[in-house]
N, C-alpha and C positions, 0 to 999 in steps of 0.2 A: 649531414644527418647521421645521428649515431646511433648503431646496429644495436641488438640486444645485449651482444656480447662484450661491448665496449664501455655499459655501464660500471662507473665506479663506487666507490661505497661511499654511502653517503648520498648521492647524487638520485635524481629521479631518473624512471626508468626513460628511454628516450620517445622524445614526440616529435612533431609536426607542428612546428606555432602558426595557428590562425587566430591572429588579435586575441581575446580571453578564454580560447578553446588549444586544445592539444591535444592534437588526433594521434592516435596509437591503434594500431593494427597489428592481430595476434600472428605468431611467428616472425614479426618483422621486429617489433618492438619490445616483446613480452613473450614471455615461456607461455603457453597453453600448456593449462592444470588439469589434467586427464581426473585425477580426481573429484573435482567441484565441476567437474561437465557432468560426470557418470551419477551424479546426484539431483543436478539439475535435471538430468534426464529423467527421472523420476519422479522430481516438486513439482514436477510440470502439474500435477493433482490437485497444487493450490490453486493455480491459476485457473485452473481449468472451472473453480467453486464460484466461479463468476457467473457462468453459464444460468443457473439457475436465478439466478437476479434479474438478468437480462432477459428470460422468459417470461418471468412471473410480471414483472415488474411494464417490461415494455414489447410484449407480445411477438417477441424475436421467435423462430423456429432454430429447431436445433443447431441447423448449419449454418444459419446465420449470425449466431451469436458464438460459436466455435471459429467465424470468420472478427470476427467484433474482439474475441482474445487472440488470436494469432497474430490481427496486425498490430495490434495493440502490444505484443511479446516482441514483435519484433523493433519495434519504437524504444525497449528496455534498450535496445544492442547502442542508441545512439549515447546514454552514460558514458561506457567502458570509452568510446570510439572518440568522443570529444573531450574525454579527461578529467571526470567528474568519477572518482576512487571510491561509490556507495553501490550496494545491490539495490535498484530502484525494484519499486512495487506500486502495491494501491495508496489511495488515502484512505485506509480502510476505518479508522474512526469516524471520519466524514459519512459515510456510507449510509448510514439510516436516516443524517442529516438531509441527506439528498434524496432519499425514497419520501421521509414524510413534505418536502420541497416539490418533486412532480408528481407526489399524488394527489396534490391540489387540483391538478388539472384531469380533464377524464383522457380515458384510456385513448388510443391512438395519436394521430399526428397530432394534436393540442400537446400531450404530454411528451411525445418524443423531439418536437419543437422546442419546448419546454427546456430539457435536457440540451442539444443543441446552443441554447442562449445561454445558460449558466454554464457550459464547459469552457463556452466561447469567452466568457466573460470571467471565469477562476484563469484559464491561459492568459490572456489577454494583461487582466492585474500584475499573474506574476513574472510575465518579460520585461513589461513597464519600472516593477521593483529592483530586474535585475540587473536592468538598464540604466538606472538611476542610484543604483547603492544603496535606496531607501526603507529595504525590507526592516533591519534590525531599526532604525530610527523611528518607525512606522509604529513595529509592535511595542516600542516602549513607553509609547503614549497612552497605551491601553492602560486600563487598571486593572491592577494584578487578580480581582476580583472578577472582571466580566470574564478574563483569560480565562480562570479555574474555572468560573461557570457554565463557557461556553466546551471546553474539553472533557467537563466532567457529565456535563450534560448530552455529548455524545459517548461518552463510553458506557452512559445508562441505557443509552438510545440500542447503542446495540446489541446489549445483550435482550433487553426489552425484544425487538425485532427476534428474537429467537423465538423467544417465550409466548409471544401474542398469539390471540385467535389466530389461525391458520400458517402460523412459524413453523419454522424447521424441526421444532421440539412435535409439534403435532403430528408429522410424518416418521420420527425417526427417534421417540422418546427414548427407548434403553438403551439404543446404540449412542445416542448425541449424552446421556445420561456416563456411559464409560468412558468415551474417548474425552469427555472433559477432566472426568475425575484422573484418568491417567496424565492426559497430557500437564494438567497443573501440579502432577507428581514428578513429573519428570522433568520439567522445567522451572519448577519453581521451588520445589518440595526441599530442606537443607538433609535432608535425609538420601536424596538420592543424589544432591550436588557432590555430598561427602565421599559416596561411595564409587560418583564416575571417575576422583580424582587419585582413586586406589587400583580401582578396576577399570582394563581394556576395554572388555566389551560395553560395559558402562557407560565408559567417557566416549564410544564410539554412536550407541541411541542416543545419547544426551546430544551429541553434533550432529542428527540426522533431522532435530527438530520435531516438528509433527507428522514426517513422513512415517514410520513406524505404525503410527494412531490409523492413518487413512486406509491403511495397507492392512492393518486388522480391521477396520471397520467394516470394512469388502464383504469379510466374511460373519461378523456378528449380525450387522443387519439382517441376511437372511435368515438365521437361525430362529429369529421374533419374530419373523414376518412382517419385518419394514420394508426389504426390498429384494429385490430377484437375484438372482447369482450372478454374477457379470458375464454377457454373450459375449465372449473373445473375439473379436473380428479381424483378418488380418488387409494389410495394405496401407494408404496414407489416409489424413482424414479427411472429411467429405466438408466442403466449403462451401459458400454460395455468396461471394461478393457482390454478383449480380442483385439481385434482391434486395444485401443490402444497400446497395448504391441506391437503387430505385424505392423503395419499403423508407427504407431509416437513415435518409442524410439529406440533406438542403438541393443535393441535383435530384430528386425523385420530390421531395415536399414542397420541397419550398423553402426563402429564408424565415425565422422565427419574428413574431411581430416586436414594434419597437418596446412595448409593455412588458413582452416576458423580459428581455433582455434587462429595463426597470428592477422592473421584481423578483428579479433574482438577485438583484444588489444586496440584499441584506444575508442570505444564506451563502453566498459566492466568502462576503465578510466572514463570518462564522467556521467556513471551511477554510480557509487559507490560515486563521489561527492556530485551526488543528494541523494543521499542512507544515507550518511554521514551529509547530513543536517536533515536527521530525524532521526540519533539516539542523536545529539545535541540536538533537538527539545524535543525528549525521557526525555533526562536527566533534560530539563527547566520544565517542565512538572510536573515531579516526583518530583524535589525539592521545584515546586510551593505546589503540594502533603503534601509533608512534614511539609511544614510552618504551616497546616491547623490542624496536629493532631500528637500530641507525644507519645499517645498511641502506636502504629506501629510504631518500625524500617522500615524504607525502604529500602533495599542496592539494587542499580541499578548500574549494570557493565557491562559499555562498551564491554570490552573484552567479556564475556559472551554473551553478545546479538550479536557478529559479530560469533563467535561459532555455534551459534544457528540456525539464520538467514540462514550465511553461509554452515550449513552444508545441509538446507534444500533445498535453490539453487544445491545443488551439488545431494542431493536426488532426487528431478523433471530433473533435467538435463536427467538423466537414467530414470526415470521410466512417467514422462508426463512434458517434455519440453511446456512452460507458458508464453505468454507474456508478463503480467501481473507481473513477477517476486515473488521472497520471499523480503517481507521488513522488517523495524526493527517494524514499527507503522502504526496503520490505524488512523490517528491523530484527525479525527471528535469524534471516538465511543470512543478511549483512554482520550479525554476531557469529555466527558459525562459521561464515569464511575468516572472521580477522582473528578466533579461536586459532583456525589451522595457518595460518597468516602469523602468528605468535609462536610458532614451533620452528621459523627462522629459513635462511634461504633455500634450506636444501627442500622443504616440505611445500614452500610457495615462494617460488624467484620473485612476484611482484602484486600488491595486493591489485592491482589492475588486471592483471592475470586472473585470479582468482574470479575476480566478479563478473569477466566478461567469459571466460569458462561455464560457470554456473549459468547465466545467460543464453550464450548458444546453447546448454541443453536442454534449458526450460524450454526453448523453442524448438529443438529437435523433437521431444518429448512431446509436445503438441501437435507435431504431424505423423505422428506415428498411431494411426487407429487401432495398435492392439492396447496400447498403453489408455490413450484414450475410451477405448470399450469397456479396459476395467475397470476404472472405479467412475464412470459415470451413472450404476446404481446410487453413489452415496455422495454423491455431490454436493446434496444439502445436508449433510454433515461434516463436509470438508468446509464449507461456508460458514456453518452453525462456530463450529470449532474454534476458525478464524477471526468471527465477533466476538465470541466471548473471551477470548484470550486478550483484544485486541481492548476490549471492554474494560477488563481489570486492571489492564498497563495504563488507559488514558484515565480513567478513575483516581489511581494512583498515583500520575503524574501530577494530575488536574488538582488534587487538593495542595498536593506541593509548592504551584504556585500563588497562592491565598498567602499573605503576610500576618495576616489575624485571623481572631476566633469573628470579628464584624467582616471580612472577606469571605470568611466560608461559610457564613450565615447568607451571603450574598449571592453565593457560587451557589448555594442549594438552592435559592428561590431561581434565579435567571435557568440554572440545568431543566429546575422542574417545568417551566414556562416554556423551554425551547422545543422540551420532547412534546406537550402539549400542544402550542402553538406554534409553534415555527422558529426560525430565526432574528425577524423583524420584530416581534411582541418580545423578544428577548432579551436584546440591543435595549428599548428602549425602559424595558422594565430594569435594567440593568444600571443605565445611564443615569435616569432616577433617582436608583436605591443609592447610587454613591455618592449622587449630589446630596441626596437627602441627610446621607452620613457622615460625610467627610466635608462638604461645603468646599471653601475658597482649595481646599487640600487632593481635589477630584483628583487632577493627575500626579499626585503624587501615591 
């Protein structure tokens, strides 16, 4: 086995071969990036914007939905550990996909049952895809119109979920009203792109992501009278696995009936498309990666990350059902580490390094209750923030894949129909409109 220090250039960094996995362990195989931990130790914020989902949504108490992202954070560590080179996250466009999917059902075990069958059953698809090499063969059969439709139609979905009766917008209007308008300034704006790539401190908020936003939010919020100051609390944070063992998993409910498991076939479809546009995204990403430094092999494999992903879905299913899901990429912080990843060996020895740095800190970062006490005033604006951002990128991805002006005539009707009705009314109004247009030419 070859130490850290014996890699050559050119060559990846060293592993552990187990069949299509390569286990890497930090200090053994890989520099630990003091940098991307002491960040992570802070982004712990975004994650932490689950919490209020998991409250509203499935009647979780505070500590137990702080236990539902911890083990769930720690689930991220098996990427770096088994050889898959992406910062994993949520399937955060999916996200409102899946609230208007178990708000079918009413409030308690019916719905967190519910949750349960469909995690059971998105993990389940994508170890099968990973297993069999069929994912890309699969989505190509799609037409390129139901893809737009169903992508685009979640990125409508969630900014919508802001915006609705009782959205995050209703508790936290002039705060979620700045941190928007900032963060798409600073992320997206070519005005401050120009000027991070002049100026230090610049290019250094512009790598920080939306931390900066959440960190001022803290304190805007209270100034309007959206939310209290943050009560600093010190020590670790307070869990209650108990609970949910017993409350919100299949050893305390029960298993889900064979119906939900059914009926979740059509939105499980819906979300693995979107799922499927971020390990694409994954792979453009890495190969952008690649261009910048030949020092480092990079092997990034699909298959492996639907394994991975997949098996973790199938993990939370049983032990803390998540609305939030397992995804393959958190695509903000996965661009900010290959950012400092592109600044060459001396700044990050291996982007494996990097990711699983940021990683342990996001989860260090979750157990530490002072970090935690402070910005759990603005929670639902770290969430808010996170849809709509996430909103504008699957929008804009989403019309990209439509080949025509009769495609994204298509993609508007199936979007409009999804956020209305569901998944299944969308599939099949979708299915239709191309047979209807296209005829003997559907899958093409």
């Amino acid at each position: 086995m070859k130490s850290l220090k014996n890699r050559s250039i050119g060559e990846e960094t060293p592993f552990i071969r187990l069949s299509i996995f390569k286990i890497r362990l930090p200090f053994i195989h890989y520099r630990f990036e003091w940098p991307d931990y002491l960040q992570g130790l802070l982004m712990c914020a975004v994650d932490l914007a689950a919490i209020p989902l998991l409250m509203d949504i499935l009647g979780m108490p505070f500590e137990v939905a702080v236990s539902v992202v911890i083990l769930n954070g720690l689930l991220y560590l098996t990427h770096s550990l088994l050889g898959d080179p992406v910062v994993p996250g949520w399937i955060t466009p999916a996200i409102p996909i899946i609230i208007l999917y178990v708000e079918n059902y009413e409030p308690g075990e019916d719905r967190i049952k519910a949750l349960m069958a469909f995690q059971f059953m998105l993990g389940f698809l994508s170890i099968f895809l990973g297993m069999s090499k069929l994912a890309k063969k699969i989505i190509k059969l799609i037409p390129a119109s139901i893809k737009s439709g169903v992508i685009v139609g979640a990125g409508i979905s969630a900014i919508y979920t802001v915006f609705k009766d009782g959205g995050q917008f209703d508790s936290f209007p002039v705060t979620i009203f700045f941190a928007v308008g900032l963060a798409f300034y600073l992320i997206y704006s070519k005005h401050f792109s120009s000027l991070s790539s002049k100026n230090k401190i610049a290019h250094y908020i512009k790598n920080l992501g939306i931390f900066p936003i959440i960190i001022i939010s803290v304190f805007i919020a209270p100034i309007f009278g959206e939310s209290s100051l943050p009560n600093i609390e010190f020590g670790f944070t307070k869990v209650d696995f108990s609970s949910l063992i017993n409350n919100f998993t299949i050893f305390g409910l029960g298993f889900p009936s064979l119906n939900m498991f059914v009926t979740a076939l059509p939105t499980v479809f819906a979300t693995y498309i979107v799922l499927f546009g971020d390990v694409l995204q994954s792979e453009a990403l890495i190969n952008e990666a690649k261009s910048h430094r030949e020092d480092e092999k990079i092997d990034y494999d699909s298959n492996r990350a639907h394994l991975i992903f997949g098996g973790r879905n199938t993990f939370m299913s049983f032990f803390g059902p998540d609305i939030t899901m397992c995804g393959p990429m958190w695509a903000a912080m996965h661009v900010v580490i290959i950012e400092r990843f592109k600044l060459g060996i001396k700044s990050m020895n291996s982007i494996i390094g990097g990711n699983s740095s940021f990683r342990l800190g996001t989860n260090t970062g979750l157990l530490l209750l002072p970090i935690v006490s402070f910005v759990k005033p603005i929670l639902g604006v770290a969430l808010a923030l996170t849809l709509i951002i996430q909103g504008f990128v699957s929008v804009r991805i989403g019309f990209k894949e439509a080949k025509s002006d009769s495609d994204i005539g298509i993609a508007g009707v199936i979007s409009a129909v999804l956020i209305t009705k569901g998944a299944a009314w969308a599939f099949l109004v979708g299915i239709i409109l191309v047979i209807l247009l296209y005829g003997k030419d559907f899958l093409k």
